[in-house]
C-alpha positions as a printed Julia matrix, in Angstrom:
280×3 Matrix{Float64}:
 -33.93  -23.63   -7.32
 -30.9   -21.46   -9.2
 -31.45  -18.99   -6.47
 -31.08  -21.45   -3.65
 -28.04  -22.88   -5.0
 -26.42  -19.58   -5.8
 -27.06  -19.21   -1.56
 -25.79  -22.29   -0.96
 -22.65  -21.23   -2.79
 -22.29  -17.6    -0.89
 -23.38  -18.82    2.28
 -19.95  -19.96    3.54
 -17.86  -17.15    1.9
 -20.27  -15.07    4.31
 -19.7   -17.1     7.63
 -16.0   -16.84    6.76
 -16.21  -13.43    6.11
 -18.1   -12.42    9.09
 -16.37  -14.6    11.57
 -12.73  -13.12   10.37
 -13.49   -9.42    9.51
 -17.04   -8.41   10.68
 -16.02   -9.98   14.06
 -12.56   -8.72   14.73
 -13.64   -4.75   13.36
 -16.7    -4.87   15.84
 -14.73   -5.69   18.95
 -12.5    -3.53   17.8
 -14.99   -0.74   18.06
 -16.36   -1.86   21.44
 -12.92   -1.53   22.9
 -12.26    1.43   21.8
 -15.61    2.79   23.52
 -13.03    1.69   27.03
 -10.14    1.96   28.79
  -8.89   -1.21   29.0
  -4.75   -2.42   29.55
  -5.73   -5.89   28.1
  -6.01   -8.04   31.26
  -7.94   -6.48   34.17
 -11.44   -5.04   34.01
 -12.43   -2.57   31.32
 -13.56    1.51   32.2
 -16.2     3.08   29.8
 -15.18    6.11   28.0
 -17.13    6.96   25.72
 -15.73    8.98   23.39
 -12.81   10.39   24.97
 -10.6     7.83   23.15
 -10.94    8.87   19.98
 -10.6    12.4    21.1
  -7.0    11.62   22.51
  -6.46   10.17   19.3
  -7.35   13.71   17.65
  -5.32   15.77   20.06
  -2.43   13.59   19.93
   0.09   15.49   17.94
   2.14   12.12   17.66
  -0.66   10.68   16.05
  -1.51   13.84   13.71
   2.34   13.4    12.23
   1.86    9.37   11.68
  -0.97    9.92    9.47
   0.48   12.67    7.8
   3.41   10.21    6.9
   0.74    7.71    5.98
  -0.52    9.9     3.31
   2.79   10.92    2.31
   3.33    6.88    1.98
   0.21    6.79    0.18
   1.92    9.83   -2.78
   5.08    7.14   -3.11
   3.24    3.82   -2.83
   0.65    5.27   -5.57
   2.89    7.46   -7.85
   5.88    5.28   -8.26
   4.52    2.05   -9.08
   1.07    2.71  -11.11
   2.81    4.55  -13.6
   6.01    2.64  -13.75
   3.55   -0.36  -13.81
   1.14    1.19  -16.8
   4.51    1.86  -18.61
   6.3    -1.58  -18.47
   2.85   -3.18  -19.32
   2.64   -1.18  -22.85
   6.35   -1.79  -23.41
   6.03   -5.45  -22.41
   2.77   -5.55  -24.72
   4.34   -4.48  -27.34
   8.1    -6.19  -27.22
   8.1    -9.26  -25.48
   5.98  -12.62  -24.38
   4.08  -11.55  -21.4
   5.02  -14.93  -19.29
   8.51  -14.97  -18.59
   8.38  -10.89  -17.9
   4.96  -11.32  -15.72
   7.16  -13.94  -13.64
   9.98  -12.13  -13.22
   8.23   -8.87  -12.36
   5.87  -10.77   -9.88
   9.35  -11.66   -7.65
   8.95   -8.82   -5.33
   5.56   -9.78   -4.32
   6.94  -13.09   -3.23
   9.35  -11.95   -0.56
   8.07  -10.88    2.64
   7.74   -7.24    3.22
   9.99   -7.9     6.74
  12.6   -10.07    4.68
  12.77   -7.09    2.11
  13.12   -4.33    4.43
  15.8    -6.04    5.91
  18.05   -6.76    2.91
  16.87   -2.82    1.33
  18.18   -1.36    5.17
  21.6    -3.25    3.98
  21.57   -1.54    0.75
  20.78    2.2     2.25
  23.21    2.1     5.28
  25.86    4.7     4.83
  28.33    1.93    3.44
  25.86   -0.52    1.53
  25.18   -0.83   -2.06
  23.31    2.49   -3.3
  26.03    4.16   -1.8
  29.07    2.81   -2.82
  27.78    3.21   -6.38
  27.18    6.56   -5.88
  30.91    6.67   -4.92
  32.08    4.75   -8.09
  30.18    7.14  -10.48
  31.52   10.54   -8.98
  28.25   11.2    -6.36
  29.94   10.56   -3.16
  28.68   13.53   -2.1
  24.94   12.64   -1.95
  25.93    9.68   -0.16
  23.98    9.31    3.23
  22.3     7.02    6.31
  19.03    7.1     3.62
  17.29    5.17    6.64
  18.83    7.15    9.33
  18.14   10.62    8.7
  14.69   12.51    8.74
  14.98   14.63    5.83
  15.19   11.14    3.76
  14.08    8.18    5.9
  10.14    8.32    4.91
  11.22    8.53    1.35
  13.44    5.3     1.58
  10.7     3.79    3.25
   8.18    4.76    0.63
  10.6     3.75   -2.45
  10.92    0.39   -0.61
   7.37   -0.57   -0.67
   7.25    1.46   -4.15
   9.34   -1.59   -5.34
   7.53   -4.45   -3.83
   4.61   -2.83   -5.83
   5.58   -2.24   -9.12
   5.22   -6.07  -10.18
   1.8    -6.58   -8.74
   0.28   -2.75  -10.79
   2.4    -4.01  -14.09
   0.76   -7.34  -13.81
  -2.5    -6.24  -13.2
  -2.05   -3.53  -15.94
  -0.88   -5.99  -18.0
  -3.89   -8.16  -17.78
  -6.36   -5.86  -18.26
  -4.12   -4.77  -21.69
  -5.11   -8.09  -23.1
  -8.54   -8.05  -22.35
  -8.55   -4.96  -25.37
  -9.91   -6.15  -28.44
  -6.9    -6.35  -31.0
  -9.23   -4.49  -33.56
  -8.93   -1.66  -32.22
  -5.24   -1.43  -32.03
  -5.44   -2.07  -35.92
  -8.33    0.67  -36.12
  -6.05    2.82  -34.4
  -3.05    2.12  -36.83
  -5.63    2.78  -39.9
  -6.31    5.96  -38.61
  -2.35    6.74  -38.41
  -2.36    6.46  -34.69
   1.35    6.57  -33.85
   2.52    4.53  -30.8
   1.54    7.59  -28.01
  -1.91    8.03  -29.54
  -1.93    4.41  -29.31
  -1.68    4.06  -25.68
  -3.65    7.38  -24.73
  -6.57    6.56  -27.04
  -6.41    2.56  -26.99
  -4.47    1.1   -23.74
  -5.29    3.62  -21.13
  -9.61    3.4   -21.48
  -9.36   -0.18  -21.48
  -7.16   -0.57  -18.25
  -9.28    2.02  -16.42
 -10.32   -0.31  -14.25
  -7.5    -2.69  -13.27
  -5.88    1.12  -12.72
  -8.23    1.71  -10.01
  -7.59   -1.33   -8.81
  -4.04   -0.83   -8.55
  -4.56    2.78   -7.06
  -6.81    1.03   -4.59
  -4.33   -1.44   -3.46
  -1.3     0.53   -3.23
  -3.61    3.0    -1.16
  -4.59    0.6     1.29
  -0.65   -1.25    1.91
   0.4     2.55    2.09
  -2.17    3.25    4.72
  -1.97    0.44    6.98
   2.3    -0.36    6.3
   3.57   -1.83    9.49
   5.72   -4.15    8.14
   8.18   -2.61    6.46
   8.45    0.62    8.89
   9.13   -1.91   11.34
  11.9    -3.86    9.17
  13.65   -0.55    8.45
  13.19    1.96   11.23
  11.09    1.4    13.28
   9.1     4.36   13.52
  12.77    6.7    13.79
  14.72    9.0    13.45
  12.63   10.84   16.2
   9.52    9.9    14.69
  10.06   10.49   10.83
   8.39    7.58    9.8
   6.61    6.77   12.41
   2.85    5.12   10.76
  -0.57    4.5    11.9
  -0.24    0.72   12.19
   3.1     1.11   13.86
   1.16    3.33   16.8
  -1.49    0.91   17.32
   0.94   -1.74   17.76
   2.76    0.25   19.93
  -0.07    1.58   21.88
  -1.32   -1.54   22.6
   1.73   -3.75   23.22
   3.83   -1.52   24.59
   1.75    1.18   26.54
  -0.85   -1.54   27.27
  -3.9     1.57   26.1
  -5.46   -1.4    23.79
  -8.71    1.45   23.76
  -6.97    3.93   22.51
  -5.15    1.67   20.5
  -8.57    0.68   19.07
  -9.72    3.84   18.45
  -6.94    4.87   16.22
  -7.86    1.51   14.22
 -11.34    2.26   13.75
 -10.22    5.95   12.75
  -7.39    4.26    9.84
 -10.33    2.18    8.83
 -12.23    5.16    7.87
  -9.32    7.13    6.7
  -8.55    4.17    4.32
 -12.16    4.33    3.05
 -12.43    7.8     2.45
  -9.29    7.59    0.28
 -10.56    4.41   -1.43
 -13.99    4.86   -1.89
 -13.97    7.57   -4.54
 -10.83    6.0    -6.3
 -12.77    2.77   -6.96
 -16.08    4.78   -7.93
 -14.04    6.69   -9.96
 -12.45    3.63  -12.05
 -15.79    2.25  -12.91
């Protein structure tokens, strides 16, 4: 009886689950088996698909900046995150901080890039300041140059981050058992030894949670390449997701299109796979 109620209770999850993921990711690998515009009658291929998508040097350089993405949407935030949660442990009442932190996750990703492409321009916010302290000569088109454009981009969804890993860092932090914190003091554990031998095993796993995530909205960003750039200057940030919309909006190829899905859903995989095997 337990275990027919415990089905009656997954049952649903599953027919959601398979009717808006398991559906949509096998078409998607049907279609890219063809050559297909989207409207009239679809070719079979085969294969050849996803070897245009592995020829492509276009497509080589937008998952090269995806994994650059991936660097700046991991390394910013997860540390910056693990840091503000053992200061805000420590120093203040977790609510109002958690709240405040949390903001960036409530604006839209399109909605932020717009107001951040305000602040880069060549006479928005970050630069003028630079001007007032004495830097005007670092000031620069941050969005509209490739030597700096993917970084922008990648400090941009860096920031809409960082409140989502502190939060989640922060939770795990009070899961820890307060005993040990005093065990640690006992021992003359200073506030460094503290977090290395205390904080940092205990939030393993929201850690690899937060590497997960930040892995997967660096992997398939759209969004805010689309807000800021839009794939420019000549290609610099040009994405993955970006290419697949293009491909199959623009150049009507919804196959290859496809293909180059199916190939970012194992790409995100292989980078997230070990990371949350890792964190257990």
């Amino acid at each position: 009886m337990p275990r027919r109620v415990g089905w009656a209770f997954v049952l649903p999850a599953l027919a959601v689950y398979a009717l808006f993921v398991l559906a949509p990711l096998a078409s998607t690998v049907r279609y890219s088996l063809y050559r297909w515009d989207g409207v009239g009658p679809a070719t079979w291929v085969g294969w050849d698909n996803y070897l245009a998508v592995f020829r492509d040097p276009d497509l080589h350089g937008a998952i090269g900046h995806a994994l650059v993405l991936v660097v700046l949407f991991t390394g910013v935030p997860v540390p910056l995150g693990l840091l503000a949660a053992a200061l805000v442990r420590r120093a203040a009442p977790s609510g109002p901080v958690r709240l405040v932190l949390l903001l960036p996750q409530a604006v839209p990703l399109v909605a932020a890039g717009i107001a951040w492409s305000l602040l880069l321009s060549s006479t928005g916010a970050v630069n003028r300041l630079l001007d007032a302290v004495g830097l005007g000569a670092l000031t620069r088109a941050w969005l509209g140059e490739s030597s700096t454009a993917l970084a922008a981009v990648g400090l941009i969804g860096a920031w809409a981050l960082l409140g989502l890993c502190t939060t989640l860092v922060l939770a795990g932090a009070e899961r820890i058992d307060p005993a040990l914190y005093e065990a640690a003091r006992l021992d003359g554990a200073g506030p460094w030894r503290e977090f290395r031998a205390v904080t940092l095993p205990g939030v393993r796993r929201e850690l690899g949670v937060c590497l997960a995530v930040t892995a997967i909205a660096a992997l398939a960003s759209f969004d805010v390449v689309y807000a800021t750039t839009r794939g420019g200057p000549g290609g610099a940030t040009s994405v993955p997701g970006l290419e697949v919309f293009s491909l199959a909006f623009a150049q009507r190829e919804v196959g290859r299109a496809s293909a180059l899905a199916v190939v970012l859903v194992v790409l995100v995989l292989a980078v997230v796979a070990p990371v949350l095997r890792r964190s257990r």
